[in-house]
C-alpha positions in Angstrom: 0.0 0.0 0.0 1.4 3.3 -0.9 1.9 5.9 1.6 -0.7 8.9 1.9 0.8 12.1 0.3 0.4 15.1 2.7 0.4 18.8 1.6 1.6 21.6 3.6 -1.1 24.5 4.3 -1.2 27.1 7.3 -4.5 28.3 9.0 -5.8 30.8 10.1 -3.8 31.0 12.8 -0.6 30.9 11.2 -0.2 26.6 12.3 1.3 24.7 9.7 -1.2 21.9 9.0 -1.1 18.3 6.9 -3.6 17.8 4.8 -4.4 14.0 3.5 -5.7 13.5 0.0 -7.9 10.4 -1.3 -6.9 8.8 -4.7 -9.4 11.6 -6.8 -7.6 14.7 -4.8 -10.0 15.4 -2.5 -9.2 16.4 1.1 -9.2 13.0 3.1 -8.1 14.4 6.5 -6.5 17.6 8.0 -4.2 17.9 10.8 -2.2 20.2 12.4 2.1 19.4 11.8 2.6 19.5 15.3 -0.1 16.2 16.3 1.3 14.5 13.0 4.9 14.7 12.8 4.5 13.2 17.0 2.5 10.3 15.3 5.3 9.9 12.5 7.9 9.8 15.8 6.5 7.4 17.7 6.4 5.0 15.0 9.6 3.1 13.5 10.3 2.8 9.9 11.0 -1.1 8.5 14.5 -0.3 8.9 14.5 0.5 12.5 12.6 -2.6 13.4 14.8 -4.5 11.5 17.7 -3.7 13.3 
């Protein structure tokens, strides 16, 4: 399965947000950077659990 692209945006606010987009280009999910680069931390790569 191929990873889900994520494009950069910024709010209102000025955050810097993720936003997830389905096969046809249309917004799948949107997430603030800060909650979704934590998720992308606390998980390993295939590398890293290979070692």
């Amino acid at each position: 399965m191929a990873k889900a692209r994520r494009t950069t945006h910024r709010s209102s606010k000025g955050t810097k947000l993720y936003a997830v987009r389905d096969s046809k280009g249309r917004f799948k999910d949107i997430q603030s950077y800060k909650r979704s680069h934590a998720a992308d931390m606390r998980r390993k790569s295939k590398k890293e659990k290979a070692r």
